[in-house]
DRENBAKOL-232510 format. One record per atom (N, C-alpha, C, O): atom name; x, y, z; residue number from 1. Coordinates in steps of 0.02 Angstrom, whole numbers, plus 50000, padded with zeros to 5 digits. Each point is the difference from the previous one (the first is absolute). Layout:
N
CA:X:Y:Z:NUM
...
// end
This chain:
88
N:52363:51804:48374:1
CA:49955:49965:50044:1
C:49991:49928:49974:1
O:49966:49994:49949:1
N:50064:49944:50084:2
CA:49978:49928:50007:2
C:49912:50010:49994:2
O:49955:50034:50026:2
N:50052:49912:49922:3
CA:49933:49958:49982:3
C:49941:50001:50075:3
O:49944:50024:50009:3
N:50106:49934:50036:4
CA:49966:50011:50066:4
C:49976:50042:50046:4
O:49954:49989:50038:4
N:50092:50079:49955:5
CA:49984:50069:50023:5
C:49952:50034:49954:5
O:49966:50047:50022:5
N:50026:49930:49908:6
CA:49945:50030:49958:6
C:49920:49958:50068:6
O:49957:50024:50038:6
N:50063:49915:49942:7
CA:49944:49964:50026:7
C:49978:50031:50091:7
O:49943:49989:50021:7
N:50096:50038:50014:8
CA:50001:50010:50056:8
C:49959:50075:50003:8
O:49957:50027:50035:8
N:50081:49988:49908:9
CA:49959:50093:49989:9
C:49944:50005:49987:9
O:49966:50039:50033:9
N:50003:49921:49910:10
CA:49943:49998:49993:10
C:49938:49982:50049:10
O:49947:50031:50007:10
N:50079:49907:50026:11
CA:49961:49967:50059:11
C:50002:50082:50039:11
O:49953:50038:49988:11
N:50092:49982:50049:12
CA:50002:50082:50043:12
C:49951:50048:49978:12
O:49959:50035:50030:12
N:50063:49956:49882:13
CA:49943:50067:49967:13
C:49916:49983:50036:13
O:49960:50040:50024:13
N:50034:49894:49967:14
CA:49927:49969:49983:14
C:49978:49998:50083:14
O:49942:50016:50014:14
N:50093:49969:50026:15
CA:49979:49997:50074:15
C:50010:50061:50023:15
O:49966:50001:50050:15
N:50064:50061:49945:16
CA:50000:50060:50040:16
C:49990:50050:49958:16
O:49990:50052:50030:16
N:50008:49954:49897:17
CA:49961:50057:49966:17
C:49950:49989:49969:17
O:49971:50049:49976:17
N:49995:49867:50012:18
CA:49950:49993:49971:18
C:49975:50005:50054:18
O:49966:50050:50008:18
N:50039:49903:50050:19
CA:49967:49970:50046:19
C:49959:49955:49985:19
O:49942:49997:50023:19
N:50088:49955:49928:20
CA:49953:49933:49982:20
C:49986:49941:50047:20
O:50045:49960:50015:20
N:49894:50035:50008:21
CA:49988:49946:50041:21
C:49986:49949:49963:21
O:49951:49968:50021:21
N:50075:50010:49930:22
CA:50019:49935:49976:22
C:50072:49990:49993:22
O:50027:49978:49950:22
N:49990:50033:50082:23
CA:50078:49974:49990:23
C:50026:49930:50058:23
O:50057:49995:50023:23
N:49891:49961:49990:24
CA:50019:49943:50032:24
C:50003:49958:49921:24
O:50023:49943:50007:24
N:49961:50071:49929:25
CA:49994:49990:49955:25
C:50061:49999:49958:25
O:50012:49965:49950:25
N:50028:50084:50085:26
CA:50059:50030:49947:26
C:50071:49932:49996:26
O:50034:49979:50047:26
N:49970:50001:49871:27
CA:50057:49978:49995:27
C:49990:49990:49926:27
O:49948:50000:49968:27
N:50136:49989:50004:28
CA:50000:50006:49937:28
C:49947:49967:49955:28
O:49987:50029:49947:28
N:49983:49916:50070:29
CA:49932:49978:49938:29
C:49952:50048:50030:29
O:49963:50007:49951:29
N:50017:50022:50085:30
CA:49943:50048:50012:30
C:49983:50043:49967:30
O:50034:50051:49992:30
N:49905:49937:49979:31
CA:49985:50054:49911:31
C:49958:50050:50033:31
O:49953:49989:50038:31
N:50074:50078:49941:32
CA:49979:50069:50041:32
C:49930:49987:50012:32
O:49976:49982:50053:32
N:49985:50032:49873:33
CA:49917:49987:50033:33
C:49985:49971:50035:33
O:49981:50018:50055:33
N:50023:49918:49921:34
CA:49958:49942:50023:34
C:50000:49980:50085:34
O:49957:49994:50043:34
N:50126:49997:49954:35
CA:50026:49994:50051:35
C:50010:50035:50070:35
O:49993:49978:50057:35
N:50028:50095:49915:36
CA:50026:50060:50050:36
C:49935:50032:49993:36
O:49978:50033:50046:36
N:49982:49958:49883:37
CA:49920:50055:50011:37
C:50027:50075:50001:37
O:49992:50043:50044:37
N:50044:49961:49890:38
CA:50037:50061:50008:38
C:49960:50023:49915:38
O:50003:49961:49953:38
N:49971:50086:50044:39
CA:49973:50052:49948:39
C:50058:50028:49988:39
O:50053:50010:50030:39
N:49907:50007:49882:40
CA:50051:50055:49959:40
C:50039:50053:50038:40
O:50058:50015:49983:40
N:49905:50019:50079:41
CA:49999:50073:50006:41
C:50070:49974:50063:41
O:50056:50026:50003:41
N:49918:49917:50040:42
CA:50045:49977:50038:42
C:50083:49974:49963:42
O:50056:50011:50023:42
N:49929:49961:49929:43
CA:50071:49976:49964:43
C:50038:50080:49978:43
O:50059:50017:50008:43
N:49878:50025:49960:44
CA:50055:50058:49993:44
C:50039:50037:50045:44
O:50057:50023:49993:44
N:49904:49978:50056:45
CA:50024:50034:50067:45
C:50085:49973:50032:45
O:50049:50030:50022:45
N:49930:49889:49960:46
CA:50075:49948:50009:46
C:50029:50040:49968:46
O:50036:50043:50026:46
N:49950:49949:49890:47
CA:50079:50027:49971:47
C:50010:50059:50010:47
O:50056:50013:49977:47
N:49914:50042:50052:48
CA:50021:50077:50000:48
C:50051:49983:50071:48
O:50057:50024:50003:48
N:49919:49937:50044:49
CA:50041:49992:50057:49
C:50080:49985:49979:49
O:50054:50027:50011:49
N:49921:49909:49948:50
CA:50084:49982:49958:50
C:50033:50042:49976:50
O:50060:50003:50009:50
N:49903:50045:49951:51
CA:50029:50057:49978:51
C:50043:50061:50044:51
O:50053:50025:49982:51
N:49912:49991:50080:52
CA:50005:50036:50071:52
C:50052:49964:50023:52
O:50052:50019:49974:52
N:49954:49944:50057:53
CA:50012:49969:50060:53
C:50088:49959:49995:53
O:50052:49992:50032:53
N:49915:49994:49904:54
CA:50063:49935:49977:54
C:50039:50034:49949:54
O:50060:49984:49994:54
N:49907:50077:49954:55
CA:50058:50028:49962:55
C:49998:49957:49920:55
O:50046:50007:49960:55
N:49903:49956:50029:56
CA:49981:49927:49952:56
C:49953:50064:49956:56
O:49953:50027:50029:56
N:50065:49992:49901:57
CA:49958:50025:49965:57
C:49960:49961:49982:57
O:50021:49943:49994:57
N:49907:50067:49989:58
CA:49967:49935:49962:58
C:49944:50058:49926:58
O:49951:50036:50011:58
N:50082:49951:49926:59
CA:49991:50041:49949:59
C:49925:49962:49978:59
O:49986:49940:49994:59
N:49971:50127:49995:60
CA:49935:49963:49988:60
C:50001:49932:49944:60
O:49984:49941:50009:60
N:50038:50086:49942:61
CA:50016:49977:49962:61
C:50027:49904:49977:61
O:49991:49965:49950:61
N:50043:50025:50113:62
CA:50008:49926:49999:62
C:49947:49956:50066:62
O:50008:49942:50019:62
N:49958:50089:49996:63
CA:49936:49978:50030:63
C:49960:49946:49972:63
O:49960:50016:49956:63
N:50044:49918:50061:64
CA:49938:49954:49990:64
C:49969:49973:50029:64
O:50017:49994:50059:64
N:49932:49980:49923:65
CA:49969:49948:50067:65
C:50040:49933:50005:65
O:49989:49965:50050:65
N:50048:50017:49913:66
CA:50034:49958:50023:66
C:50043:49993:50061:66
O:49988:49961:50046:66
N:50083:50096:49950:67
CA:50020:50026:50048:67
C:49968:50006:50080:67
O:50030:49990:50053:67
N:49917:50024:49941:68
CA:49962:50003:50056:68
C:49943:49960:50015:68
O:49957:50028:50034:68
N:50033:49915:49949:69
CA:49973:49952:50016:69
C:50007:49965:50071:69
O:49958:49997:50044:69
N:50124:49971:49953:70
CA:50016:49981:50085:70
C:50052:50037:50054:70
O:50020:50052:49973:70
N:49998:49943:50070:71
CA:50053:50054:50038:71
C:50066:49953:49955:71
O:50042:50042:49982:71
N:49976:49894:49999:72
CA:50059:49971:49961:72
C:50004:50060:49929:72
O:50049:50037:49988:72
N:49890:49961:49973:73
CA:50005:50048:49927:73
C:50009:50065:50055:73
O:50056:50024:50005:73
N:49903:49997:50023:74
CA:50039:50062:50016:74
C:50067:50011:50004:74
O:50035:50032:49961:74
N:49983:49939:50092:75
CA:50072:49988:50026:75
C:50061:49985:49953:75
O:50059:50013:50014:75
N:49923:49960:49934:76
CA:50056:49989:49956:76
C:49988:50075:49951:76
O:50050:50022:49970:76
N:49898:50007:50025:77
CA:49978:50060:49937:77
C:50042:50055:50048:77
O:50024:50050:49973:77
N:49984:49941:50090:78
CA:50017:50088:50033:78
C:50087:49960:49993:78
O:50036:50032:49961:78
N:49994:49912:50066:79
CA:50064:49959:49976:79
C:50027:50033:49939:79
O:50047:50039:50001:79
N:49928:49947:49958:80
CA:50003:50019:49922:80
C:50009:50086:49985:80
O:50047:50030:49974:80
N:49903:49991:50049:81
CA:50012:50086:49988:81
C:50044:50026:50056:81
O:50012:50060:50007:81
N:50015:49891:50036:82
CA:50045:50046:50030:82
C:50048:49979:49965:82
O:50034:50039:49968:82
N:49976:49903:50032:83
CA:50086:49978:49949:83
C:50005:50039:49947:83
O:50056:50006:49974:83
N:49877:50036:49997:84
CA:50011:50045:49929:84
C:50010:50059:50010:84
O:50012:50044:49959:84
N:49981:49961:50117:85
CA:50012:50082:50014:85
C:50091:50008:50004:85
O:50033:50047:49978:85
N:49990:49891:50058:86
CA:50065:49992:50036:86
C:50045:50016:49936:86
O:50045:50041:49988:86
N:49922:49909:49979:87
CA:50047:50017:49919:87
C:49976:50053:49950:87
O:50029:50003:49946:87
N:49935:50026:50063:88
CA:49980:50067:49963:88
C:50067:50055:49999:88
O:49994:50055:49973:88
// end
């Protein structure tokens, strides 16, 4: 999956399984909280979707708040663990 189809999936996850009505908001500098007004419980829900949906493991373990700060750190963190799955 292209960088862009990551970015396309996520936007899908967040508008038809979150049902976030902030997403006139959504683009790569848009920082989950602040921006999208997205809670812990809401960001986890994202990555279980990623996990579901897209086939993107996400191991508790390399979890930070960094990573999940904007949909760009997201987007490059799920980038990243899929390129590590591909070559696993």
């Amino acid at each position: 999956m292209t960088r862009e189809q990551l970015l396309q999936s996520v936007y899908d996850i967040m508008k038809d399984k979150l049902e976030l009505p902030t997403l006139s908001s959504f683009n790569e500098s848009a920082r989950l909280n602040e921006d999208l007004y997205m809670d812990s419980i809401m960001i986890l829900q994202l990555l279980l979707h990623v996990e579901l949906d897209l086939g993107i493991g996400v191991p508790d373990e390399v979890l930070s708040p960094k990573e999940l700060h904007t949909v760009r750190t997201l987007i490059d963190f799920l980038d990243r663990l899929q390129k590590a799955e591909e070559h696993a």
